[in-house]
C-alpha positions as CSV (number, residue, x, y, z in Angstrom):
1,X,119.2,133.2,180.9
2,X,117.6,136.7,180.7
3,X,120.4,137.9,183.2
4,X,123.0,136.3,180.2
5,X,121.7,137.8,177.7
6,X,121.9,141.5,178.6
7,X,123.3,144.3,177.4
8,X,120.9,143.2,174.5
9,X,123.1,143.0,171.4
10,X,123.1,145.9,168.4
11,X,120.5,145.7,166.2
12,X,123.6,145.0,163.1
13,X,124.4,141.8,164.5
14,X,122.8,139.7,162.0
15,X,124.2,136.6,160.5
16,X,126.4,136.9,157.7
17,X,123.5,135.9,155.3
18,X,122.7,137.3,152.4
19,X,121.6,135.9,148.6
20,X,123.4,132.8,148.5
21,X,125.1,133.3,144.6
22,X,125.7,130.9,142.2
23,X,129.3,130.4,141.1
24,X,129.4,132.9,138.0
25,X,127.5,135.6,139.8
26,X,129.9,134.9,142.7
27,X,132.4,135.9,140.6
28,X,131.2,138.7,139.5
29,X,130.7,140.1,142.6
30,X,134.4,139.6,143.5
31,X,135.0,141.8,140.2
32,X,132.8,144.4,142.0
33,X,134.5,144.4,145.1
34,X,137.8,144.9,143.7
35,X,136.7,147.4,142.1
36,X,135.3,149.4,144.6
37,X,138.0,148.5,147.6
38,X,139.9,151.3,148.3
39,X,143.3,150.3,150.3
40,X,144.1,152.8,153.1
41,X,147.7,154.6,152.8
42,X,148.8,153.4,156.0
43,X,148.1,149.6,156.5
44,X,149.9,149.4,160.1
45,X,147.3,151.7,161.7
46,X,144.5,148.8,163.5
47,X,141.2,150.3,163.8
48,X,139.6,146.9,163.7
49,X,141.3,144.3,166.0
50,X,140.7,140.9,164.6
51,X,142.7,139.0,168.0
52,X,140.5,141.2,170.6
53,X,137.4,140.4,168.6
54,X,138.5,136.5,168.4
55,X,138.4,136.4,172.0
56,X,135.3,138.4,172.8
57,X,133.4,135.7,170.2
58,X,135.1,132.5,172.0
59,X,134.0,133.8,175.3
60,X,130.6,134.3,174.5
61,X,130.4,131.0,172.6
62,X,131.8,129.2,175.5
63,X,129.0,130.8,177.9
64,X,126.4,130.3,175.6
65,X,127.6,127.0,175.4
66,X,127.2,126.5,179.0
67,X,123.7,128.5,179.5
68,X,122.3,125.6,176.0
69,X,124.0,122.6,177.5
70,X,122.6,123.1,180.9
71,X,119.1,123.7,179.5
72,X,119.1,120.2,177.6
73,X,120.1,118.4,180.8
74,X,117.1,120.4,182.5
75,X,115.1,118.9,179.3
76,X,114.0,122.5,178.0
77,X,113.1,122.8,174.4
78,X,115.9,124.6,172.4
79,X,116.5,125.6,168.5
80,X,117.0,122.6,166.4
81,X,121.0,124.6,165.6
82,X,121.9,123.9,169.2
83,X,122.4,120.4,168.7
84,X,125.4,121.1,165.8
85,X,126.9,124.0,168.5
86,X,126.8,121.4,171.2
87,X,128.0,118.4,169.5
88,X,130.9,120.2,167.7
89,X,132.1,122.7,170.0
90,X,135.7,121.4,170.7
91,X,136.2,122.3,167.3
92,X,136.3,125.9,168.0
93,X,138.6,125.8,170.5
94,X,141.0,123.7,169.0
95,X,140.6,126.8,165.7
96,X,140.8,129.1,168.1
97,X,144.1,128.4,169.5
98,X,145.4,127.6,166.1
99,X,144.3,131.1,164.7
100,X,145.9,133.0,167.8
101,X,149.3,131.0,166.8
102,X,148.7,131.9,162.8
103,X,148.1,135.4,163.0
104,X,150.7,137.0,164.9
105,X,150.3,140.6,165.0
106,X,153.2,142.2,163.0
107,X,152.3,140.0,160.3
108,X,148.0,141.1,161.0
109,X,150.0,144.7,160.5
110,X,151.0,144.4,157.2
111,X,148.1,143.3,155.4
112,X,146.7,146.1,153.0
113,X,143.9,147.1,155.0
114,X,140.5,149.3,153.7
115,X,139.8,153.2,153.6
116,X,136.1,153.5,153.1
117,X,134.1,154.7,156.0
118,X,132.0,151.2,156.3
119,X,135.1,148.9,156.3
120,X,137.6,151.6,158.0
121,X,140.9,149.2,159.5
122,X,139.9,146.1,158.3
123,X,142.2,144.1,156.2
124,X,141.0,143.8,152.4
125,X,141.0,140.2,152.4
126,X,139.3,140.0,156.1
127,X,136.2,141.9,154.2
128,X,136.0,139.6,151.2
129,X,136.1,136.4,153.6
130,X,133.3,138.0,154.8
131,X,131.7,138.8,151.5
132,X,132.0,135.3,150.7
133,X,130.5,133.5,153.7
134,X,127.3,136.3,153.7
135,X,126.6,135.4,149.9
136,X,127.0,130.9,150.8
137,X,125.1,131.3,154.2
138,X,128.1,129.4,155.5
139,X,128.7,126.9,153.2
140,X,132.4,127.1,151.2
141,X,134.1,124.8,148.7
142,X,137.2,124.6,147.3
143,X,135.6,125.7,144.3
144,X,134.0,128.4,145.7
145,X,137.1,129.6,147.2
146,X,139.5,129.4,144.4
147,X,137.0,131.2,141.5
148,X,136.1,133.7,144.3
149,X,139.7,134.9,144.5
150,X,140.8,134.2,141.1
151,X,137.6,136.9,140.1
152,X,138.9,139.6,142.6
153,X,142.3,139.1,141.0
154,X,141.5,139.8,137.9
155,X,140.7,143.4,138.9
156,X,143.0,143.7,141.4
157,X,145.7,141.7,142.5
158,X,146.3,140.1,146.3
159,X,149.6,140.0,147.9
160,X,151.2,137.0,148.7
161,X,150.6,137.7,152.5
162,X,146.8,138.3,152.0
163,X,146.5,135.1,150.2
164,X,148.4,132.8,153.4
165,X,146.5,134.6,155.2
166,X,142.8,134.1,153.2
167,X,142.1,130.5,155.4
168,X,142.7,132.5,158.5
169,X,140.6,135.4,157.9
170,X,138.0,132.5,156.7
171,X,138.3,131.3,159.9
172,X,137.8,134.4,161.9
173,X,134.8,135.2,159.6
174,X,132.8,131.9,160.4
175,X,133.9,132.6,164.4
176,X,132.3,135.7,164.3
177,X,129.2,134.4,162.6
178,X,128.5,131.5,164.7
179,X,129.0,133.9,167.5
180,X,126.0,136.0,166.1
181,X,123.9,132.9,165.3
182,X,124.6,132.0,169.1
183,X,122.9,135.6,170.3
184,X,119.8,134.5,168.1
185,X,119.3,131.4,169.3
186,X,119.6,132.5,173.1
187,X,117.3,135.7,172.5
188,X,115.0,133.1,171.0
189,X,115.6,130.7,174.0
190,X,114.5,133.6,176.6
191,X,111.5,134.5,174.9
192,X,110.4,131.0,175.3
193,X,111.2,130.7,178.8
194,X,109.8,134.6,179.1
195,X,106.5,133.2,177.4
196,X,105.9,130.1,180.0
197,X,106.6,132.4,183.1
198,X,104.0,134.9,181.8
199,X,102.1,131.5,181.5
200,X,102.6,130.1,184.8
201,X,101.9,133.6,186.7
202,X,98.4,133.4,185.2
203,X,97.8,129.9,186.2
204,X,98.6,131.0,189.8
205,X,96.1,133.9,189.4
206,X,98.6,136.4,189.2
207,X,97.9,139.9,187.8
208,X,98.8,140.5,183.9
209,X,102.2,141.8,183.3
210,X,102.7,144.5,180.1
211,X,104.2,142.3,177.1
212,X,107.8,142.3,176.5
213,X,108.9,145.0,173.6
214,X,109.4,144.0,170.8
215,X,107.7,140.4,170.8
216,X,110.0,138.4,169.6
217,X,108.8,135.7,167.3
218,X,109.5,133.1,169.9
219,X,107.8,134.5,172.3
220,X,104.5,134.5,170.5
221,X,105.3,130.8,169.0
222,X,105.7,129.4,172.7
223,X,102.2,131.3,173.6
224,X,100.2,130.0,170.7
225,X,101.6,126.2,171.6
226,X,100.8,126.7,175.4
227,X,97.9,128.1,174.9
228,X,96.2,125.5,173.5
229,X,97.0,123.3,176.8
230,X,95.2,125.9,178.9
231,X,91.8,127.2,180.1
232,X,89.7,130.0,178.8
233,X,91.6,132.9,181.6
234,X,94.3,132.9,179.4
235,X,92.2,134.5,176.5
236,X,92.4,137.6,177.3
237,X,96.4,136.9,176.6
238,X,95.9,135.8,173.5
239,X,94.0,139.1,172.5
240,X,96.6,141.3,174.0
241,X,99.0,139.6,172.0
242,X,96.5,139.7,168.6
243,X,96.1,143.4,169.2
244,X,99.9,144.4,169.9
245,X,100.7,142.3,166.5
246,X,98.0,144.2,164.8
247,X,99.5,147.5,165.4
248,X,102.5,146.3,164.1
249,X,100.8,144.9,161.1
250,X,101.4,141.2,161.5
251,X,99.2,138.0,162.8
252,X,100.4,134.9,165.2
253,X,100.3,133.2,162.5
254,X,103.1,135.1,160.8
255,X,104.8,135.5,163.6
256,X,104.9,131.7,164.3
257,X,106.0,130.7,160.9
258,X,108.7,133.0,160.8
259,X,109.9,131.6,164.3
260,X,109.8,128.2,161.9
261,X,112.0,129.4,159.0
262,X,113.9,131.5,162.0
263,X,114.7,128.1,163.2
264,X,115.1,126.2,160.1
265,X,117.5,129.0,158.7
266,X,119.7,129.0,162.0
267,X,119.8,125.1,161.6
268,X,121.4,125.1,158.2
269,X,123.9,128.1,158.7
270,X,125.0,126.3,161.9
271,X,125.5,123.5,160.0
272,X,127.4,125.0,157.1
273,X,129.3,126.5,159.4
274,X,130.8,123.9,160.9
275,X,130.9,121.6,157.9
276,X,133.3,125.0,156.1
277,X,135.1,124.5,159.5
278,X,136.4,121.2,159.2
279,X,137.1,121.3,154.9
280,X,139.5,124.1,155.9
281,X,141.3,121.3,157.9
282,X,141.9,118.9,154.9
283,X,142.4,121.8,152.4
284,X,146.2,121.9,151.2
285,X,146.7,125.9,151.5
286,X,150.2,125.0,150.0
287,X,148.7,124.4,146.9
288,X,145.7,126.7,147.3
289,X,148.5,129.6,147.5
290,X,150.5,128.4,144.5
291,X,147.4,128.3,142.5
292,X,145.7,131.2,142.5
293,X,149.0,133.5,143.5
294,X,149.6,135.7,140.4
295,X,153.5,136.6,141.5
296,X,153.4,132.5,141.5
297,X,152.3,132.2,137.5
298,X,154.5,134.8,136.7
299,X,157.8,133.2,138.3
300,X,156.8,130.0,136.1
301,X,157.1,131.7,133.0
302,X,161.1,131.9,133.7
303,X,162.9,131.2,130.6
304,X,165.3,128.1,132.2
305,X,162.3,126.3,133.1
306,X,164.1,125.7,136.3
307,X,161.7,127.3,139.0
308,X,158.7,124.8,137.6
309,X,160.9,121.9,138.6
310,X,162.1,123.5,142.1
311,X,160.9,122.2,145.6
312,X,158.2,124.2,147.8
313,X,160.3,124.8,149.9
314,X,162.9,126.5,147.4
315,X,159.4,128.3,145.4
316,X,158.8,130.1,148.1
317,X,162.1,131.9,149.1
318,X,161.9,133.4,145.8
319,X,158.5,134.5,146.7
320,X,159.9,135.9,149.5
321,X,162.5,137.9,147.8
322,X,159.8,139.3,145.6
323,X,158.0,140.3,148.6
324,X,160.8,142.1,150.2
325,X,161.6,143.9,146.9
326,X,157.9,145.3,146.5
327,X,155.9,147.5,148.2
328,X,153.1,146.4,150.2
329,X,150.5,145.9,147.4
330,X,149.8,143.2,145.1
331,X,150.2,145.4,142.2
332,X,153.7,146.1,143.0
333,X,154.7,142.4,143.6
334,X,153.6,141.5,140.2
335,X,155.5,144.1,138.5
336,X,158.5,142.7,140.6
337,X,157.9,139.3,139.2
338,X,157.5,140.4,135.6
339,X,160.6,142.7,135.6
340,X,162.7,139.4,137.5
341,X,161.7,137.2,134.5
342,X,161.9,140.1,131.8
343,X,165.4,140.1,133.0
344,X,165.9,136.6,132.6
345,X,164.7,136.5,129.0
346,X,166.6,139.4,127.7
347,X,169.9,137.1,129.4
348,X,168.2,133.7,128.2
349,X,168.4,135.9,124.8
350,X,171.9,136.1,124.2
351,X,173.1,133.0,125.9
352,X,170.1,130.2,127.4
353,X,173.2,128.6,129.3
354,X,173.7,132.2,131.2
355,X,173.1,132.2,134.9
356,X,170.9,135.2,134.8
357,X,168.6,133.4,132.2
358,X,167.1,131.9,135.4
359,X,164.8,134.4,137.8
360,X,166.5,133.3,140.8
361,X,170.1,135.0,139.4
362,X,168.2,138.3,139.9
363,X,165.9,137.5,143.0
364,X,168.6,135.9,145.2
365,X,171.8,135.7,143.2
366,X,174.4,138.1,142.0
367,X,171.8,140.1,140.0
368,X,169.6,141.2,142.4
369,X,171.8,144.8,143.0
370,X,170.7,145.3,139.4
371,X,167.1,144.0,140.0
372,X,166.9,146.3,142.5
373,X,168.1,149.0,140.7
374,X,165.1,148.3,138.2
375,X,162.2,147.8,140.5
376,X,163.5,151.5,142.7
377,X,164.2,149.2,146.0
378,X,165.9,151.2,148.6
379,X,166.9,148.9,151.0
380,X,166.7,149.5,154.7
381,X,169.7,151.0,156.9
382,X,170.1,147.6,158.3
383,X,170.1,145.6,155.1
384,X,173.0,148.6,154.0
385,X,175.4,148.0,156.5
386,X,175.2,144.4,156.7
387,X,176.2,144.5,152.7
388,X,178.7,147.2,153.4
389,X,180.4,144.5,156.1
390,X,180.1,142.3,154.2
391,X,181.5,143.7,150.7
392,X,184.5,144.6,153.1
393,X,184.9,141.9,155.5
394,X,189.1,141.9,155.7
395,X,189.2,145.7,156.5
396,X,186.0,145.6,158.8
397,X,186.9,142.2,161.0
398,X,190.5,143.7,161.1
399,X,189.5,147.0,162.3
400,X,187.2,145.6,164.4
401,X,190.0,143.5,166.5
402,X,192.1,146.6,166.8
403,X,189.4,148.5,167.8
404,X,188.3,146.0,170.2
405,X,192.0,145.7,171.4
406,X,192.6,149.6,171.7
407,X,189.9,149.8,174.2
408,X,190.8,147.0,176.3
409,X,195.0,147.6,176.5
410,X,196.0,148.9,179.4
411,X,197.5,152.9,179.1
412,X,200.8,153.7,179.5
């Protein structure tokens, strides 16, 4: 165990957990964050590698698994969260295979990522999923998650890649806090065993080793329990262990009920945890996109009526053209959406029967040149020439069989 455990982990790897909000000031706090999120200029640049960190949590978690599930078959006393990490952990590597599938990482690329010094390469909507599980200890509803983003829109608008790519980053984010909770409960599980081989040299007359630095709360829990099974040469344990506390301005008594809400705490974020983990499975994200996706309210507005009545599957390649037409910001894909059905009124206007009174004549149809023209799209060289072949297909698959044909003739 003690072998396991080292290096020790960075003092900053504490659970996500932090005042658990009610729904209102939940929302507020989204507001906040929105407004305080600065995105960096360049999103492609990774400083904060979501795949490589997904890995390096699953591989602890499965040892840790390992190290917990060996100690219950030796019948050692473990954390009461252990049984939820035991019981449940095919889940996480069924999520983990999923996520690595989900989040290729051209599309990780593109999402708008942060500037500020603290949150440096990490996608935006990566930082609020973890923003959201610190302030529910774990525990996420759909409520929850639909007025958390709805708030942070209201400031600052999401693109529609951020929001397909919220349950992932969800996902990640509980990963990587289980992972954490895992490191507690196994330096908690080697102070125990740390405290009853302290215990057992004693018994056998050994010499008194220095205590371990810091005591951990477990440590001094596990004593005070043993202790009470043993003789009087232990005492002099128990006043080493008073007067180190002292110094630090603490009792065993403090120390051992803060080992109990330790425990308790752990319990319930565990559990949370894993509960959030298996609602995101039975979640429809279809819908969940469509309803809080501003670019998505704003193509409903169109003046025919006819993209409220279309299929999914239809929806969302118009979505996709707005996406391709905008820069990288959710700003920008809501002005696209408002100048594509702004277009279609001013048509809808003069004749409701015209083609271009519906938004699709200007996203996919024969007006998007001039939509283009509108929203300052430059398309790419590639998207150029393929038009240009296109626009001249006769002269350009002619030329290209004579061309092909003067190359391969024989000379005379």
């Amino acid at each position: 165990m003690s072998a396991f455990l080292r290096p020790t982990p960075p003092p900053e790897a504490t659970p996500l957990r932090g005042e658990v909000l009610s729904l209102e000031s939940l929302e507020e706090r989204a507001r906040t964050l929105a407004a305080v999120f600065t995105l960096a200029r360049d999103p492609g640049v990774l400083r904060h590698d979501v795949l490589a960190q997904l890995d390096s949590n699953m591989a602890f978690l499965r040892r840790a698994y390992r190290v917990l599930a060996d100690d219950v078959r030796k019948g050692v006393v473990v954390d009461p969260a252990v049984e939820w990490l035991l019981d449940n952990f095919h889940l996480l590597d069924s999520e983990a295979r999923a996520l690595r599938h989900d989040l290729p990482i051209r599309y990780y690329r593109k999402l708008p990522k942060l500037a500020a010094r603290e949150f440096s390469g990490r996608a935006r909507i990566h930082a609020m999923a973890i923003e959201l599980i610190r302030h529910g200890d774990g525990r996420i509803d759909a409520e929850r998650l639909t007025r958390f983003v709805v708030a942070y829109q209201s400031v600052a608008p999401l693109t529609l890649g951020e929001l397909w790519a919220w349950p992932i980053m969800l996902k990640l984010a509980l990963l990587e806090n289980l992972r954490i909770l895992a490191e507690g409960i196994l330096r908690g599980q080697a102070a125990r065993l740390s405290a009853n081989a302290l215990l057992a040299e004693l018994e056998s007359g050994g010499a008194m080793r220095p205590l371990p630095v810091p005591l951990h709360s477990a440590f001094v829990a596990q004593l005070r329990q043993r202790m009470l099974e043993h003789d009087p040469r232990v005492l002099s344990l128990h006043f080493q262990v008073e007067a180190a506390l002292a110094e630090r301005g603490t009792t065993p008594e403090d120390m051992v009920r803060s080992e109990y809400q330790r425990q308790a705490t752990d319990q319930a974020s565990t559990g949370n945890t894993f509960s959030s983990l298996r609602l995101f499975t039975s979640l429809d994200w279809s819908r969940f996109v469509e309803r809080v996706s501003q670019v998505e309210q704003i193509l409903r507005r169109d003046p025919s009526g006819d993209y409220a009545r279309m299929d999914f599957q239809s929806r969302d390649c118009y979505r996709h053209a707005v996406e391709e037409l905008a820069d990288s910001t959710g700003e920008a894909q809501v002005r696209v959406s408002l100048r594509a059905v702004e277009s279609a009124r001013g048509a809808a206007a003069r004749d409701p029967k015209d083609p271009a009174a519906h938004v699709g004549f200007h996203l996919i149809g024969d007006g998007r040149l001039g939509l283009e023209i509108d929203v300052a799209y430059h398309p790419p060289l590639g998207t150029r020439v393929r038009r240009f072949a296109f626009r001249h297909s006769t002269p350009a698959y002619l030329g290209s069989i004579g061309l092909v044909t003067a190359l391969v003739a024989p000379r005379t």
